[in-house]
C-alpha positions as a printed Julia matrix, in Angstrom:
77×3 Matrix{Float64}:
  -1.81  12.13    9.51
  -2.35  15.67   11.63
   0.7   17.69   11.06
   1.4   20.06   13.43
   1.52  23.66   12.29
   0.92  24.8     8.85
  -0.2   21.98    6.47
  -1.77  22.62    2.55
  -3.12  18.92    3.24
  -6.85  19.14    3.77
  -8.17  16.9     6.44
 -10.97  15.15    4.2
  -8.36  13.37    2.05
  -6.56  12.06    4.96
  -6.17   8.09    4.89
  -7.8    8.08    1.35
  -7.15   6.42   -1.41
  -7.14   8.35   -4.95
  -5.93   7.84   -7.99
  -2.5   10.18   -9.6
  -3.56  11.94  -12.63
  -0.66  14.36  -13.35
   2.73  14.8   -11.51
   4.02  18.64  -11.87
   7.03  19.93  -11.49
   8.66  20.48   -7.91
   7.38  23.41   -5.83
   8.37  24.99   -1.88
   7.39  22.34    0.28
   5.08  24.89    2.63
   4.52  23.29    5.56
   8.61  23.41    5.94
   9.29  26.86    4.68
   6.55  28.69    6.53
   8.57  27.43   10.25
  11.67  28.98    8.48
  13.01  24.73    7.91
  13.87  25.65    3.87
  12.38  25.31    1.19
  12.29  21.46    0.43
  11.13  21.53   -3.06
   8.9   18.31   -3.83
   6.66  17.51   -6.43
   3.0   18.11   -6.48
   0.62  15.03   -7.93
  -3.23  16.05   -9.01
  -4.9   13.52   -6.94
  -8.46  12.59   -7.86
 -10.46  11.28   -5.35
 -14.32   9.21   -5.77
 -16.45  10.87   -3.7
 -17.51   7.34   -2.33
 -13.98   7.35   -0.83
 -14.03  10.03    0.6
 -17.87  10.11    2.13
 -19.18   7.02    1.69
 -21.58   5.41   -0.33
 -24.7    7.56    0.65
 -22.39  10.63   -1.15
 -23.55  11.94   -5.06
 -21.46  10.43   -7.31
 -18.45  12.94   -7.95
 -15.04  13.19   -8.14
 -12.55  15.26   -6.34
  -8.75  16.54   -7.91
  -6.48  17.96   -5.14
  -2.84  18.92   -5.84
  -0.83  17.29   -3.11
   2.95  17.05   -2.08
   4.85  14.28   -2.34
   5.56  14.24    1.63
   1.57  13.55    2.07
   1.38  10.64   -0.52
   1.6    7.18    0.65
   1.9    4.03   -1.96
  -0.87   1.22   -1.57
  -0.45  -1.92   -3.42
């Protein structure tokens, strides 16, 4: 996923899986309200993210929280 324009979704969590740990309360959706498309209020999820995922397994052992929006969440099974 490369949005064009203004995104909050940084590229190194793209296509990675992570794990929900808290859903907050519904925010301006930026990426619509900065090209003047309203507001779009979604949700935002902390998203934590094994470092593993998200740089192999040659990365430290960390983990990553990111708040995203709901548009840039996709389920897995």
């Amino acid at each position: 996923m490369s949005p064009p324009g203004h995104t909050r979704l940084p590229g190194y969590v793209r296509g990675h899986a992570g794990i929900v740990e808290v859903i907050q309360p519904a925010a301006v959706f930026p990426d619509t309200h900065a090209h003047f498309l309203g507001e779009n209020p979604q949700h935002v999820y902390s998203v934590r993210f094994d470092s593993h995922e998200l740089w192999g397994e040659g990365a430290d052992f960390f983990s990553v929280t990111v708040d995203l929006f709901e548009n840039y969440l996709e389920t897995t099974s």
